[in-house]
Phi, psi and omega in degrees: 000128189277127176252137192274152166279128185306094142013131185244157205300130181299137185244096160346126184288342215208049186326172186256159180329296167312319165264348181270007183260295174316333170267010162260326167269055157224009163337294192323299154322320156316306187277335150334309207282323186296322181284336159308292188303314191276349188277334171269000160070049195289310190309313174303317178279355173285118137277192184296336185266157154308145195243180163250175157269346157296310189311310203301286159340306143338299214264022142251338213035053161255179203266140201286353209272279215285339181296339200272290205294344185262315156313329159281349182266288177299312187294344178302317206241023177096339188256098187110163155244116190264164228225178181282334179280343172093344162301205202204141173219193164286179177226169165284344156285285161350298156300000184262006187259341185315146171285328192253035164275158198279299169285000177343111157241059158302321178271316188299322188299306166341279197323311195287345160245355179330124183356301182298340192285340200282336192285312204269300193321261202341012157241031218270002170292307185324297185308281178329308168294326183261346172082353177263143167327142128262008166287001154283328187275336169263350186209040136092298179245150162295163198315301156303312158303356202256333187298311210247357163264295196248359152251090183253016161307304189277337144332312160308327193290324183263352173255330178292315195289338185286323198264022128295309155322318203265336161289302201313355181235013143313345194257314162319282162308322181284336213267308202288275207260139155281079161235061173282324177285355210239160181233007152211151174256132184248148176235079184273112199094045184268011182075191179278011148086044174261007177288302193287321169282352155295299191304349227240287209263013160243173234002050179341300169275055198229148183231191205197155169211147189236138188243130176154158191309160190289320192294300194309281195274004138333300165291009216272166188328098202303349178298327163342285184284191184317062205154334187291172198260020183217006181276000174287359185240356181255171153208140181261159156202142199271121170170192181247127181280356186291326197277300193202150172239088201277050182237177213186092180220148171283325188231134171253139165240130185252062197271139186019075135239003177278028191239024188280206162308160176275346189303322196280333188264358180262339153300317180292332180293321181272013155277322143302342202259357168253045129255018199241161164266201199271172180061320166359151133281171197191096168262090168291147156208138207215159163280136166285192168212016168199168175058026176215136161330322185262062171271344173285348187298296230257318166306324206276326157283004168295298190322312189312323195260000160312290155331299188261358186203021190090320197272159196252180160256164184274174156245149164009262240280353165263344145261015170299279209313316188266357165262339157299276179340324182276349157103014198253184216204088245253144200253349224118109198268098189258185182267166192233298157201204180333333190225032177192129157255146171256127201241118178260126198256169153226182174225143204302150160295000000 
């Protein structure tokens, strides 16, 4: 039986000052409790009905005394309910830890707590004076080499939340664009190219190309590959789009990757723009840090990628500024949905 979600216990909207500070440094404990809860698979083990905490604690196998104190800390903040009776029950945040919800963001909450993230922030003064990663200054290594050499857990963890990220706005993107006049699409720095197999199976006659690091499109989507029902219409190819992009398309999508250093987003851009012909789109998309619904989401990743790679997230008008430079010719910029605009280009004769 399909359950209503319980009311959730009334929250000051607008707490007085001296406490609402104290519950922004005590974040960090928030994002544990979220990280908990998804690493003991509390959302999984929750069905539609209410559970006790002894029940739960069975089918986590934890202690019931201390699983209650972590469940009361989340229900504080909407993810979970404690019921009149002392069970517990789901929310609509609570279900988003599921592995098998359809929007499930179990891995982006991974992701976004992983071990190195607890190493870097507190060095995030470091960052801000020098404008540069710490994250070399604590391991050693860059960012990606230290993930895919010396973490490969968390590695597993940032490629299941990007192709979470990338289906769930894929749909989205494909929904977004008119590429009824063009007959091939490039999807560069695409992942495992599931942006690019939408756009693919809502355009029948379109032929497609996936652009990514070799590690990357290894992996890519199976309708892609050999055997897949779109792979008669693609070519994968392994490489950076920062060194060079040997692709030749009426349309490039270009998703959340502008977000490096500026030297690296101003080689890839300007790499598309010698590898596309005259007249081409050239579709960016990116999360902002204005002009959007998600900004505390999307400032608190700007900082992140301060920290680990150098890189921001835009605002308008600094991606205005860097698709200009880049010689393109910006046609219309729309929302794709809460967290993501489409900066639509052409490139000039």
């Amino acid at each position: 039986m399909t359950t209503v979600d319980p009311a959730p216990r009334p929250v000051d909207p607008a707490p007085p000052a001296p406490m609402r500070l104290r519950e922004l440094v005590f974040g960090a404990a928030c994002a544990a409790a979220v990280r908990a809860a998804a690493r003991l698979g509390v959302a999984d083990a929750l069905g539609e009905e209410p559970m006790t905490v002894e029940e739960l604690a069975v089918a986590v196998e934890t202690r019931p005394q201390t699983l209650r104190r972590l469940l009361r800390a989340l229900s504080c903040q909407g993810v979970f309910t404690e019921l009149p009776d002392g069970s517990f029950a789901h929310t609509e945040m609570s279900r988003l830890l599921r592995e098998d919800d359809p929007h499930s963001l179990r891995y982006i909450a991974l992701w976004c707590t992983e071990p190195w993230t607890w190493d870097v922030w507190p060095k995030l003064d470091e960052a801000v004076r020098s404008g540069r990663n710490v994250f070399e200054d604590v391991y050693e290594k860059e960012f990606f080499p230290y993930l895919n050499e010396e973490a490969p857990e968390s590695a597993h963890v940032f490629n299941r939340a990007m192709t979470t990220s990338s289906r769930q706005s894929a749909q989205d993107v494909a929904e977004l664009l008119d590429l009824s006049g063009a007959s091939s699409v490039a999807d560069i720095g695409g992942g495992q190219g599931h942006v690019l197999a939408s756009l693919l199976e809502r355009h029948p006659g379109l032929e497609g190309t996936l652009l990514d690091l070799p590690g990357v499109v290894r992996n890519a989507d199976p309708r892609l590959r050999d055997g897949g029902a779109l792979a008669s219409r693609v070519r994968v190819v392994a490489g950076d789009c920062r060194e060079d992009i040997p692709v030749r398309a009426d349309v490039y999508i270009i998703k959340n990757i502008l977000e490096w250093d500026d030297d690296s987003t101003r080689r890839a851009l300007a790499n598309v723009r010698r590898a596309a012909p005259s007249g081409a789109r050239v579709v960016v998309i990116e999360n902002l840090v204005d002009d959007t619904p998600s900004m505390r989401f999307t400032t608190a990743m700007d900082l992140l990628l301060l920290l680990n790679v150098g890189g921001a997230k835009h605002t308008r008008q600094s991606m205005v500024d860097r698709l200009t430079d880049a010689g393109l010719v910006i046609d219309d910029i729309r929302p794709v949905n809460a967290y993501l605009h489409a900066f639509e280009c052409t490139v000039p004769s």
